[in-house]
C-alpha positions as protocol buffer text, in pm:
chain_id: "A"
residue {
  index: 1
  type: UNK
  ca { x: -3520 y: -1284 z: -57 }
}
residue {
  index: 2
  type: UNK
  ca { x: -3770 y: -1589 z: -39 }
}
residue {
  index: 3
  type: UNK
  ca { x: -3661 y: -1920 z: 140 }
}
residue {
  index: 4
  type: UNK
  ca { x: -3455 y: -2162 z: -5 }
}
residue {
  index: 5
  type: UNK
  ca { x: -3646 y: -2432 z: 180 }
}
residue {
  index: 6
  type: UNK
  ca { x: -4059 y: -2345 z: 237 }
}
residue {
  index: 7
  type: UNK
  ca { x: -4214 y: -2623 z: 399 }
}
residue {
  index: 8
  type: UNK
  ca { x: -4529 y: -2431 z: 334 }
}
residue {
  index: 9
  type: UNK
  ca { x: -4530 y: -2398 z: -45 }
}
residue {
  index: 10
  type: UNK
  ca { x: -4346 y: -2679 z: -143 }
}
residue {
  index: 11
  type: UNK
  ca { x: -4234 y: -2874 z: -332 }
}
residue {
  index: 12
  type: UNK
  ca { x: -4386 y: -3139 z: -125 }
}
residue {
  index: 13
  type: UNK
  ca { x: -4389 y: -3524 z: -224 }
}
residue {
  index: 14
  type: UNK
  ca { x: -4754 y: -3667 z: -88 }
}
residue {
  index: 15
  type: UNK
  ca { x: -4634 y: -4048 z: -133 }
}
residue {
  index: 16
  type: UNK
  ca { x: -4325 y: -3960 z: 124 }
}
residue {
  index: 17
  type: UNK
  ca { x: -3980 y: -4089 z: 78 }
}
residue {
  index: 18
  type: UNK
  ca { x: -3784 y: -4438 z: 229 }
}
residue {
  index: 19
  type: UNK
  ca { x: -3439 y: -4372 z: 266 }
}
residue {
  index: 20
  type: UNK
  ca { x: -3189 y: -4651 z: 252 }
}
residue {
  index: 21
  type: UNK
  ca { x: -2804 y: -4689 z: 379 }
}
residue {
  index: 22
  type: UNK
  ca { x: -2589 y: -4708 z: 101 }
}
residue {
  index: 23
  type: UNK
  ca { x: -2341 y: -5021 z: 178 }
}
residue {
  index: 24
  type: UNK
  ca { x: -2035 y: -4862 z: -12 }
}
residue {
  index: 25
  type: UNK
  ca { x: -1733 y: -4794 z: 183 }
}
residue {
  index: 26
  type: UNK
  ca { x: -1537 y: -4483 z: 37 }
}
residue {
  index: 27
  type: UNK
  ca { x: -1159 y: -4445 z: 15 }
}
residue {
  index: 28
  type: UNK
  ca { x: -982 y: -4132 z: 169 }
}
residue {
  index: 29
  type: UNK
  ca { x: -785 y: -3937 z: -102 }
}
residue {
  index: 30
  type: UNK
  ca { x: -569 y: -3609 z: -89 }
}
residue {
  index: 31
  type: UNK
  ca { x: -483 y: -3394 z: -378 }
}
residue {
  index: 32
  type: UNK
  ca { x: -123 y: -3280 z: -489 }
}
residue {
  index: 33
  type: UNK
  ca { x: -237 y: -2975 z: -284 }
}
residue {
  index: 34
  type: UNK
  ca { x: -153 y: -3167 z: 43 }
}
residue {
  index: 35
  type: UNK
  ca { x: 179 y: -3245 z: -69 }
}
residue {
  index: 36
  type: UNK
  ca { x: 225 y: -2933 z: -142 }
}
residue {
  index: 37
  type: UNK
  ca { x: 135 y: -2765 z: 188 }
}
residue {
  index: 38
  type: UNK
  ca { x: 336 y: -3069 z: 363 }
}
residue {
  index: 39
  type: UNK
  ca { x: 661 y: -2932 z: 147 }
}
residue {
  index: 40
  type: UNK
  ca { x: 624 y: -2595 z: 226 }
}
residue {
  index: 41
  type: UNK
  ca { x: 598 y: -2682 z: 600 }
}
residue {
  index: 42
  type: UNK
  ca { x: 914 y: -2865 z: 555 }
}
residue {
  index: 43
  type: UNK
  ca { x: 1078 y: -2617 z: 410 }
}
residue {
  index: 44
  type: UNK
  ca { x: 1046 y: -2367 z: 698 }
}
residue {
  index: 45
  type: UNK
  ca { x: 1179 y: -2718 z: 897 }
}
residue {
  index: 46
  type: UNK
  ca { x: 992 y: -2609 z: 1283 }
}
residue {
  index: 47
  type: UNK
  ca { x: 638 y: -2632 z: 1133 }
}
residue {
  index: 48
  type: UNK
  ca { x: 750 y: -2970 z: 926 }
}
residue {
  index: 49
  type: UNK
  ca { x: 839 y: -3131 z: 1322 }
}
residue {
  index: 50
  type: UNK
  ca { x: 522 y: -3019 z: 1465 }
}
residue {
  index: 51
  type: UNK
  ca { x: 347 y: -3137 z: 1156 }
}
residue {
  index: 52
  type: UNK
  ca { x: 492 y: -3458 z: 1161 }
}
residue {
  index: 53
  type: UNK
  ca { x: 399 y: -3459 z: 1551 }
}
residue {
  index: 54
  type: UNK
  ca { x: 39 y: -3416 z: 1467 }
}
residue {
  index: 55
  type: UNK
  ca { x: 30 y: -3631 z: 1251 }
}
residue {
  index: 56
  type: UNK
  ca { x: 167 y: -3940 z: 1518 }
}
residue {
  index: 57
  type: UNK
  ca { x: -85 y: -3830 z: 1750 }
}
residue {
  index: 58
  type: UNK
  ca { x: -382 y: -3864 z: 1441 }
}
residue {
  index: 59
  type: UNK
  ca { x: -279 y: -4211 z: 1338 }
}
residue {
  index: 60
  type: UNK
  ca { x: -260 y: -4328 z: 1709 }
}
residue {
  index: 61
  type: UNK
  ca { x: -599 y: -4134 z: 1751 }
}
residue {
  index: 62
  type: UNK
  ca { x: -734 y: -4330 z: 1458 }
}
residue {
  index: 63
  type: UNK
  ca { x: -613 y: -4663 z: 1542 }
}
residue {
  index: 64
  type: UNK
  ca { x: -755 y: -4619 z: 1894 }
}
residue {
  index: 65
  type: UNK
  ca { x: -1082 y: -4507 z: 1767 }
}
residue {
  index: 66
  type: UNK
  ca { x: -1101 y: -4829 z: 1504 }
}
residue {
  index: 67
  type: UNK
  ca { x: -1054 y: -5075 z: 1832 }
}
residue {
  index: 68
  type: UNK
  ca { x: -1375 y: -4829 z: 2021 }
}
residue {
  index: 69
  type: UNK
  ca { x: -1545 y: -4957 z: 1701 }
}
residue {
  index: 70
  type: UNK
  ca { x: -1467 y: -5298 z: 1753 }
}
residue {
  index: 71
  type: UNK
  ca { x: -1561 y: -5283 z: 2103 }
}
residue {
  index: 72
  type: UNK
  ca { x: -1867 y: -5155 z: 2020 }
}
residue {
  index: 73
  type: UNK
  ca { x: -1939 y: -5406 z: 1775 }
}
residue {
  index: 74
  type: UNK
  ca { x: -1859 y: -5646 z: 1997 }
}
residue {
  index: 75
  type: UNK
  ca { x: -2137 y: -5511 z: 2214 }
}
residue {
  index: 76
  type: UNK
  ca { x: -2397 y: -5568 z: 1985 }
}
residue {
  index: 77
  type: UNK
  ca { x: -2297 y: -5961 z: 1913 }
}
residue {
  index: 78
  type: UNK
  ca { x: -2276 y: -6055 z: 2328 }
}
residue {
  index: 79
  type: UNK
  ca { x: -2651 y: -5900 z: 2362 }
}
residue {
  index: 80
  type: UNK
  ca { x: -2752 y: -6095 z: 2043 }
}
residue {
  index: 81
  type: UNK
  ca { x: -2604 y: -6427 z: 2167 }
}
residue {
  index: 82
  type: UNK
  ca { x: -2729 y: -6321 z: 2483 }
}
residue {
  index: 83
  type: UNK
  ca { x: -3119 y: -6316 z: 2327 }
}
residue {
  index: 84
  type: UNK
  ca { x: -3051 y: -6632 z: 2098 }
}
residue {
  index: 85
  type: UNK
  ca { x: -2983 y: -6792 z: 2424 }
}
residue {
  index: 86
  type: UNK
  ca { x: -3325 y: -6679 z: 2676 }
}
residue {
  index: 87
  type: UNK
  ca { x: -3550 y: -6753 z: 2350 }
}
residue {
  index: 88
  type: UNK
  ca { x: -3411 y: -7102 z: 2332 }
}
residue {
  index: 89
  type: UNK
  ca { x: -3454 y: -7153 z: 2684 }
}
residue {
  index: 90
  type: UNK
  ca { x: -3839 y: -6962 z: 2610 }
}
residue {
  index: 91
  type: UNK
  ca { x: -3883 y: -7217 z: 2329 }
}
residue {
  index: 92
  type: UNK
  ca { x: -3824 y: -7522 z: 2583 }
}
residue {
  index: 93
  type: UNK
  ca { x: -3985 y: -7340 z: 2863 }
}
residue {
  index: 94
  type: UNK
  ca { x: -4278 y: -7282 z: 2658 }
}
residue {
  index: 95
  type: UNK
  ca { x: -4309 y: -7675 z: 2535 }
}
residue {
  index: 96
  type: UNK
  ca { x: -4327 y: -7812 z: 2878 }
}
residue {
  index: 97
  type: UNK
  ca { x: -4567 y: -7553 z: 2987 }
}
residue {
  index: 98
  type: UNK
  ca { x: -4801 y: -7656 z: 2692 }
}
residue {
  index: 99
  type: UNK
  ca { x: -4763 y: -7988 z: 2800 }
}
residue {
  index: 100
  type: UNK
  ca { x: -4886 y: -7901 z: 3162 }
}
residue {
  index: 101
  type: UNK
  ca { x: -5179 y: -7680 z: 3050 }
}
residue {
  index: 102
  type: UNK
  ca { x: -5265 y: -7983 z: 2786 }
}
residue {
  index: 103
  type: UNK
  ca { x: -5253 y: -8199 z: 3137 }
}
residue {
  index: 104
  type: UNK
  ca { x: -5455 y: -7966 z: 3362 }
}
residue {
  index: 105
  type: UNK
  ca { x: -5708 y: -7872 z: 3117 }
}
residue {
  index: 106
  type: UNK
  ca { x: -5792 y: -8192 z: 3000 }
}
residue {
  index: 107
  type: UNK
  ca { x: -5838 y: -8342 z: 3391 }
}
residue {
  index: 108
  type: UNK
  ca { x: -6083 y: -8004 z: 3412 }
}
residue {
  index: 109
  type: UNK
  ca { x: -6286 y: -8099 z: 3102 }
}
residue {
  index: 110
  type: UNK
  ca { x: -6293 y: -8470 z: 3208 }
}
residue {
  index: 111
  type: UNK
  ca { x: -6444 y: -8349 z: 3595 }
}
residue {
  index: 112
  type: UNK
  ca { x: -6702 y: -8121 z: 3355 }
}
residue {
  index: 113
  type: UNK
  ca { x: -6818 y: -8353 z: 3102 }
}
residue {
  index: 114
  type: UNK
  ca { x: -6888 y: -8599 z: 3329 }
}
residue {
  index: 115
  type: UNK
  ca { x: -6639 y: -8870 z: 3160 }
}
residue {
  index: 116
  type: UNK
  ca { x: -6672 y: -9126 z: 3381 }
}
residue {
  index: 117
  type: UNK
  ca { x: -6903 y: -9408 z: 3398 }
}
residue {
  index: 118
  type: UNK
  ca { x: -7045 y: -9308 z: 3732 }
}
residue {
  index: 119
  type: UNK
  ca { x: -7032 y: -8915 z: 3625 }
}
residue {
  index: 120
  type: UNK
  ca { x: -7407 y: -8861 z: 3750 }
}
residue {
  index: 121
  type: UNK
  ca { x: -7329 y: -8956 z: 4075 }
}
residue {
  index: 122
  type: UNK
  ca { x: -7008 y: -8795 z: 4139 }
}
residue {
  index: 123
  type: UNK
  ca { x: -7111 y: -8456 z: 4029 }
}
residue {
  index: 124
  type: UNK
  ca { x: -7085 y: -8317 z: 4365 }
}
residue {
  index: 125
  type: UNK
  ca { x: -6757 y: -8440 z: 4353 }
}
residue {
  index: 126
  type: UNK
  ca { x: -6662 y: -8306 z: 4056 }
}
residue {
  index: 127
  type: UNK
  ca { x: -6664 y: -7940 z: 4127 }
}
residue {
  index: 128
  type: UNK
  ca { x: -6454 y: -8057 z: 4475 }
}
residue {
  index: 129
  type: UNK
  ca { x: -6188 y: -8272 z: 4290 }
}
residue {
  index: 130
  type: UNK
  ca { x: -6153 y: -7911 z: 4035 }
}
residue {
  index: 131
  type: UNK
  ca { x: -6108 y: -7659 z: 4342 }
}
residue {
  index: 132
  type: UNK
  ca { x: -5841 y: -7951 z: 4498 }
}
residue {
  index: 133
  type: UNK
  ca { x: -5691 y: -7924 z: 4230 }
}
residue {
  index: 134
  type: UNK
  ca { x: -5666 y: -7537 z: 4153 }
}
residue {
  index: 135
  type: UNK
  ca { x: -5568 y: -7570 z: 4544 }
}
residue {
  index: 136
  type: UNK
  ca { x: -5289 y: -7768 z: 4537 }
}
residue {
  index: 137
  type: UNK
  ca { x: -5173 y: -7559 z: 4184 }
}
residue {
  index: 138
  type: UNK
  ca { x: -5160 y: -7220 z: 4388 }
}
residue {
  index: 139
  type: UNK
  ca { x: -5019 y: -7340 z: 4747 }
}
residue {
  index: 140
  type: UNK
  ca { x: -4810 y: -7647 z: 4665 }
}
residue {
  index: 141
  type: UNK
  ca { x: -4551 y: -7586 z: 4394 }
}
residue {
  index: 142
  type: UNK
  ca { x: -4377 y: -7886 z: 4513 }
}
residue {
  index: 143
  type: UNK
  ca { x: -4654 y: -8104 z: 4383 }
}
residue {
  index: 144
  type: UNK
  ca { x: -4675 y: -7958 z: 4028 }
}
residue {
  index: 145
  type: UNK
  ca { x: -4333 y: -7847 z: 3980 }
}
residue {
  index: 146
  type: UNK
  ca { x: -4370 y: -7780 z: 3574 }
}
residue {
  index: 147
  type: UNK
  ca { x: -4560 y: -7514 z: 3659 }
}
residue {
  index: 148
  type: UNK
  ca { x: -4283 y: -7265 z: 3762 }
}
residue {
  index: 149
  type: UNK
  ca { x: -4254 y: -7274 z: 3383 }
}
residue {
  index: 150
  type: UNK
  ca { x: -4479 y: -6996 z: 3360 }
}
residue {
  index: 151
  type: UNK
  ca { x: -4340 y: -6791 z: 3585 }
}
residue {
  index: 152
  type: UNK
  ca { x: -3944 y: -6843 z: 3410 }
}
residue {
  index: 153
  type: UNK
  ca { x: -4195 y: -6786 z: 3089 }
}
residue {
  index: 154
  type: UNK
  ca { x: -4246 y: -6502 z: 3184 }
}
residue {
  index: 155
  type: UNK
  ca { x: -3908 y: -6394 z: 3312 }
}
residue {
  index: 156
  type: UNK
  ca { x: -3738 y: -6494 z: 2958 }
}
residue {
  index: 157
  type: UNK
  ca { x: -3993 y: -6210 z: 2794 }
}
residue {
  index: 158
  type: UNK
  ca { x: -3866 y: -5941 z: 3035 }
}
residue {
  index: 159
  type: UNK
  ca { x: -3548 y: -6077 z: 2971 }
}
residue {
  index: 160
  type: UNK
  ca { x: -3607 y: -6018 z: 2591 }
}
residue {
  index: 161
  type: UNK
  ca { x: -3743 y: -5716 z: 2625 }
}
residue {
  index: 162
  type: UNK
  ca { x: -3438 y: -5595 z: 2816 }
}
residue {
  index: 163
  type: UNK
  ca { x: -3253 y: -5699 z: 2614 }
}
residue {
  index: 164
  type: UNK
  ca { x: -3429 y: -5592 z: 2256 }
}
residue {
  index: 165
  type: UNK
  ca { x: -3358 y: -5256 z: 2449 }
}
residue {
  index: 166
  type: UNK
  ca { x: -2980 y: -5283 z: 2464 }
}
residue {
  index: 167
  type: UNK
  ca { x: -2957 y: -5372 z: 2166 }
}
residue {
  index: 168
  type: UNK
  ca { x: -3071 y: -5101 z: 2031 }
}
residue {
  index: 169
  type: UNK
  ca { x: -2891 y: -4853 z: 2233 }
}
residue {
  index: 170
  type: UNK
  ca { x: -2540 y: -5061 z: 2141 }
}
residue {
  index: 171
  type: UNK
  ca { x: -2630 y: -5033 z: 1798 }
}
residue {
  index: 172
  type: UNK
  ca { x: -2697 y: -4634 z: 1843 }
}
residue {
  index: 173
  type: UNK
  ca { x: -2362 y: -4636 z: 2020 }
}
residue {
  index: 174
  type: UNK
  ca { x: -2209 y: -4803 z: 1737 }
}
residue {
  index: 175
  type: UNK
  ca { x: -2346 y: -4570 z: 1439 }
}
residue {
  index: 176
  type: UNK
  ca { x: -2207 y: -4251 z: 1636 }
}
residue {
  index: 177
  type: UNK
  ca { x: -1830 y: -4426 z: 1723 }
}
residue {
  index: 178
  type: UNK
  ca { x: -1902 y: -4485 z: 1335 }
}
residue {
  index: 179
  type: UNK
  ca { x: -2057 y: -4117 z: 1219 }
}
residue {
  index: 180
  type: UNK
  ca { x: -1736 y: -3996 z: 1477 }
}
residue {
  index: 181
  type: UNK
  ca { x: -1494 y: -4232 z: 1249 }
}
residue {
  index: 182
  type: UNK
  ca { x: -1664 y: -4068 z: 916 }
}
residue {
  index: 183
  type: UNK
  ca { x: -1630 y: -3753 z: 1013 }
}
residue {
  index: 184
  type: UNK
  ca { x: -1241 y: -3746 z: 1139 }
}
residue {
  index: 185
  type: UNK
  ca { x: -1104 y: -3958 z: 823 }
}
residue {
  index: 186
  type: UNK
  ca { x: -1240 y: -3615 z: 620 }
}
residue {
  index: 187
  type: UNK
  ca { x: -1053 y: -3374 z: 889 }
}
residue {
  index: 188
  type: UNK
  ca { x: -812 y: -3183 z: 670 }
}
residue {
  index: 189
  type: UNK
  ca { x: -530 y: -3103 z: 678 }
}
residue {
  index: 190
  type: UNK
  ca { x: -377 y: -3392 z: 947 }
}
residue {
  index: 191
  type: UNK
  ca { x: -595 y: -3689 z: 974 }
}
residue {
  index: 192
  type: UNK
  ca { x: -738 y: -3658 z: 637 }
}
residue {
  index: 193
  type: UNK
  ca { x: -320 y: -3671 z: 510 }
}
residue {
  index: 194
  type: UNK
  ca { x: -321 y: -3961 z: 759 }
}
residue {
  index: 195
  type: UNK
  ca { x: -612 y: -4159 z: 686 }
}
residue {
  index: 196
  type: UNK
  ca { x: -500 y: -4140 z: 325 }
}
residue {
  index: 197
  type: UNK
  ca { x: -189 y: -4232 z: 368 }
}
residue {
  index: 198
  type: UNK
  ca { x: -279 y: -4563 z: 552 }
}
residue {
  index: 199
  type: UNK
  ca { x: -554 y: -4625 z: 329 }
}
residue {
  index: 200
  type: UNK
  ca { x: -900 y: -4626 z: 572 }
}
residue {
  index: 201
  type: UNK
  ca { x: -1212 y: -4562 z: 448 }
}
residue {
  index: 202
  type: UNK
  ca { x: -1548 y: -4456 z: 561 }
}
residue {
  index: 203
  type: UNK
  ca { x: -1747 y: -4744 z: 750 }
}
residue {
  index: 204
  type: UNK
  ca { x: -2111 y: -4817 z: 738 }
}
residue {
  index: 205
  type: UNK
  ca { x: -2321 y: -4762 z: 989 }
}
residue {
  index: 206
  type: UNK
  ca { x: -2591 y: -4999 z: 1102 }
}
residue {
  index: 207
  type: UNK
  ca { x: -2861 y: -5139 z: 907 }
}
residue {
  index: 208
  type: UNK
  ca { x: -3201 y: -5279 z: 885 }
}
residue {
  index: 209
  type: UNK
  ca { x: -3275 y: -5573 z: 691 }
}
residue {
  index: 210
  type: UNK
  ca { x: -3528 y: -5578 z: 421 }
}
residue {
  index: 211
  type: UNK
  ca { x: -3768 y: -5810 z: 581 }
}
residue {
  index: 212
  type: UNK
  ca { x: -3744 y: -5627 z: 937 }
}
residue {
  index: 213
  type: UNK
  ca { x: -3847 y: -5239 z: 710 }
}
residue {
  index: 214
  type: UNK
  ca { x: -4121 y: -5459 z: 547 }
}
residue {
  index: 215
  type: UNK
  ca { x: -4290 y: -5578 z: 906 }
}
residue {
  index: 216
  type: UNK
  ca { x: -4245 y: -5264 z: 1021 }
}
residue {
  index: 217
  type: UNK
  ca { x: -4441 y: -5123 z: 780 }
}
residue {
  index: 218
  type: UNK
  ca { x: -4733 y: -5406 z: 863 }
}
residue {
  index: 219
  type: UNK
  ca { x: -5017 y: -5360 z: 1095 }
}
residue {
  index: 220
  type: UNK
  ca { x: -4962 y: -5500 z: 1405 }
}
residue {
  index: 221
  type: UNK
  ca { x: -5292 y: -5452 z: 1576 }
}
């Protein structure tokens, strides 16, 4: 008997394949065949109890499972407002530091160019008044204190970074307590009969946005 699936024969589609989450949220629904078996339990009255036990212990099961999905949602929104925050404080960061380069590098080219009246005699000077100043940049802070906006610069990208990392392992979190969720509602005979009952559906796991698939897809380098 040949293989169902022959990755070496084919059918093989050159052009590959994008897949996409489907955003549709589907009801639970059981047949008349689950009212049936939940009679016939009933009828022999001991199995109907322990039935009706299991099924307590499934709808406090799945109630306690929606809140693990809350939680983790929740997750993913503190590390996002987290973010929003450090790239605002990058953003102002980053103005005054453009400000101090615009500052230091324009005192530099003035020393080079010679942009004084006097420049041809003070050349000497020049290169002394550019190593003062690189000087009193590397030893004294205190005298150029915008410049420890490089170094917070620098700590908001780490910070980012981090924190682009958590993100995505919240939101990997989040897609299993959701897979986890997807799977149970569909557990026949007792949380299926449950879930139905109280009207859940499936939930939709996390997903990427059309412009984030599109730069993804971009050249970066």
């Amino acid at each position: 008997m040949a293989n169902e699936l022959d990755e070496l024969n084919g059918p093989v589609n050159e052009e590959g394949l994008d897949v996409n989450v489907i955003q549709k949220q589907i009801p639970v629904k059981v047949g008349v065949g689950s009212l049936i078996f939940e009679i016939c339990l009933w009828c022999l009255i001991i199995p109907g109890l322990i039935f009706l036990f299991m099924k307590i212990n499934a709808r406090t099961y799945l109630r306690q499972l929606q809140q693990k999905i809350q939680h983790d949602a929740s997750q993913i929104d503190n590390y996002l407002e987290q973010r929003v925050v450090i790239l605002q404080n990058a953003a102002k960061l980053l103005d005054k530091a453009i400000d101090l380069d615009k500052d230091t590098l324009t005192k530099i080219a003035m020393y080079r160019s010679g942009n004084r009246g006097d420049a041809d005699a003070l050349r000497n000077e020049t290169n002394s008044n550019i190593d003062k100043l690189f000087g009193q940049i590397n030893v004294a802070f205190e005298q150029y204190p915008n410049l420890r906006a490089h170094d917070e610069i620098e700590e908001c990208l780490r910070q980012n970074s981090y924190l682009q990392k958590e993100i995505t392992a919240a939101r990997e979190l989040y897609n299993d307590t959701v897979y986890r969720w997807n799977a149970d509602i569909q557990a026949w005979p007792t949380k299926m009969i449950v879930a139905a009952r109280l009207g859940y559906t499936t939930r939709i796991p996390f997903t990427a946005s059309k412009e984030i698939k599109e730069k993804a897809r971009g050249t970066f380098f």
